[in-house]
C-alpha positions, 0 to 999 in steps of 0.5 A: 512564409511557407510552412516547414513540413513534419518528417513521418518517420515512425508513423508506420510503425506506430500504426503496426504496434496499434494493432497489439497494443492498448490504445492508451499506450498508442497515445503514449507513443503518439506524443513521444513521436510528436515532441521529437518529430518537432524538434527534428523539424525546426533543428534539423529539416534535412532528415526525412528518415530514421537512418540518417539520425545520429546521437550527436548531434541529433539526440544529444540536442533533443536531450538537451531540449528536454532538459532545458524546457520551461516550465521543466518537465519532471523526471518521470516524463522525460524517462517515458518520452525516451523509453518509447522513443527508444522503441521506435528508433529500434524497430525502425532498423538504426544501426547506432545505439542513439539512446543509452541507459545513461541518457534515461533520468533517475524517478523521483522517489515521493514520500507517501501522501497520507492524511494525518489523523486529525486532517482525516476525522475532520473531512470524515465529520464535514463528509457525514453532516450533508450525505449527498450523492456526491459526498457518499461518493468521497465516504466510499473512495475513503473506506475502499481505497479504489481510484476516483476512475474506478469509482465513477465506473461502477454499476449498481449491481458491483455489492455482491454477496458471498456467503456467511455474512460476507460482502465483496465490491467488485471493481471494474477494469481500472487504470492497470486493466484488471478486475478485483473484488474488495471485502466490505463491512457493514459501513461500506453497505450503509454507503452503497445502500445511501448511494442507490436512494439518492441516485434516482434523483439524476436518472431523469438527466442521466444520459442512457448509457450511464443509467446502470452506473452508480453515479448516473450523472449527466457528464462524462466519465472525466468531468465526473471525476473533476465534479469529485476533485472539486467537490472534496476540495470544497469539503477539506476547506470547510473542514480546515484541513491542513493542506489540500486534500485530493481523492488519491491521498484518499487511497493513500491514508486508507492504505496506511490505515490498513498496515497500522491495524495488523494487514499484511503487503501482500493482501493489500496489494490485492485490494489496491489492484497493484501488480507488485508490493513494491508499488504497494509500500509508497502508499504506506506511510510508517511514522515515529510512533508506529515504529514505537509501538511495533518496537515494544510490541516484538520486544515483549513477544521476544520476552514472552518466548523466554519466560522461565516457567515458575512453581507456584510457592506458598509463602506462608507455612500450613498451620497444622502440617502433616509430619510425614515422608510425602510433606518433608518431600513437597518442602524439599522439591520446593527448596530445590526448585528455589536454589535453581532460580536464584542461581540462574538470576542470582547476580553473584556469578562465583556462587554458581558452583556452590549453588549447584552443590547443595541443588546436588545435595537435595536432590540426594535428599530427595533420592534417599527419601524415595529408598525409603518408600521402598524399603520393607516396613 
């Protein structure tokens, strides 16, 4: 049986967009384009260019196709595969609106993966009984938050010093293509310092070009990665962690851990090397118990703001009082002062008038005492 040859409808013009886009996105409208051309090449063989498509029934039925797949494919790979497919069907010159915003399926919103308190100080005690390279690795992406690519990626020169007592770890391009340095403290240089001692064990097997990494391990970059996924989950099961612990839930509890001791959204986007807060707050995960404390925490800093000022009143008399105009006034001023508080605390609202009247009253005490320090003696 002769073997049914694929249309090339948009190799053209994903060999234009290559020219300007980055290769991991040409790859990304690659597989759209081959998912669709197969579907076009077994349904409908006829069609040898983007003109001749039409949404019903050459869309609809590729939609149809995509949601009907086994095993499903998730929501977010579905909207990729029609945003680049959308793409392409425009730029090819169709003149028919053959993709729709309602076509395009809604993201699922995932909750934070966070660790929970107990879960993390068990891998952080199995992490630190055997300090190998390979766990000083997990130690670094749990205090820095960086994705496991960008700590494979880093070189021995990334710990830089800033000034008074400051270090900074600079990260290399990462998975959104940009550079940032992330503020250390003392355990973070302690790592590095570990990691720079153990390294020199695998530089005799390292291949060269990874000899200025600081992990040089004799893999590539992807099976590194793997080396850690598998190696922390040989950790959290000696560790007896409640579930099955990944490098990004790393990333998440460190991100959570931050918010929780007082970092503001914007700062740890910085760190994370996120583009928007809004990517920033699905790493954080807000519990009960945070919204307690941060509840009676702004309640008592409301409460502080109103606070009436209080005079300090001696309870007990003086045991040989000086009988003189400046004495009689004190007691005065002091009397004053306590009508005023009970009347704005009193529970006896129709006493509000009268209590005003004898403040009045004192304070014409008060005033005639002063016409008497004035008057000729």
């Amino acid at each position: 049986m002769k073997r049914r040859e694929k249309p090339q409808l948009f190799d053209a013009l994903i060999r234009n967009l290559a020219l300007t886009l980055r290769p991991g996105t040409i790859e990304t409208y690659q597989v759209a384009n081959r998912r669709f051309l197969n579907y076009i090449a077994v349904a409908y063989p006829e069609i040898q260019s983007p003109t001749q498509l039409r949404r019903d029934p050459h869309i609809l039925g590729y939609l149809r196709v995509l949601c009907e797949k086994t095993p499903p494919l998730k929501n977010s790979t579905r909207l990729s595969y029609l945003i680049h497919l959308r793409r392409l069907l425009l730029d090819s010159g169709c003149s028919e609106k053959l993709i729709l915003p309602v076509d395009f399926p809604r993201i699922d919103e995932c909750l934070p993966r966070s660790l929970s308190p107990e879960d993390d100080r068990l891998l952080d005690q199995e992490l630190r009984k055997n300090p190998d390279l390979m766990h000083s690795g997990l130690l670094l992406l749990r205090a820095t938050g960086m994705r496991i690519g960008e700590c494979v990626s880093l070189t021995t020169d990334c710990l830089r010093y800033l000034d008074h007592d400051q270090w900074a770890l600079r990260v290399p391009l990462g998975k959104l293509h940009n550079e940032r340095w992330i503020p250390v403290h003392e355990e973070i240089r302690q790592i590095m310092a570990r990691i720079l001692s153990l390294r020199n064990v695998f530089l005799p097997v390292a291949h060269r070009p990874s000899r200025d990494l600081l992990f040089p391990l004799p893999y590539r970059h992807a099976y590194c990665c793997e080396l850690l996924r598998r190696q922390l989950a040989a950790v959290d099961r000696r560790a007896g962690c409640s579930t099955h612990v990944t490098p990004h839930q790393l990333r998440h509890t460190f991100a959570t851990e931050m918010v929780r001791a007082g970092m503001s959204l914007p700062a740890l986007k910085e760190i994370l090397g996120h583009r928007s807060i809004r990517m920033t707050m699905r790493y954080i995960s807000i519990t009960q118990i945070d919204l307690q404390q941060q509840y009676l925490e702004a309640r008592r800093k409301i409460a502080s703001l109103h606070v009436l000022p209080k005079q300090p009143i001696s309870s007990k008399a003086p045991s040989h009082p000086n009988l003189n105009l400046d004495a009689i006034r004190a007691s005065l001023t002091r009397a004053r002062h306590m009508l005023e508080m009970y009347r704005r605390n009193g529970p006896q609202k129709d006493a509000d008038k009268k209590l005003r009247c004898l403040a009045n009253r004192v304070s014409s005490i008060l005033k005639k005492l002063s016409e008497l320090d004035n008057a000729p003696k």
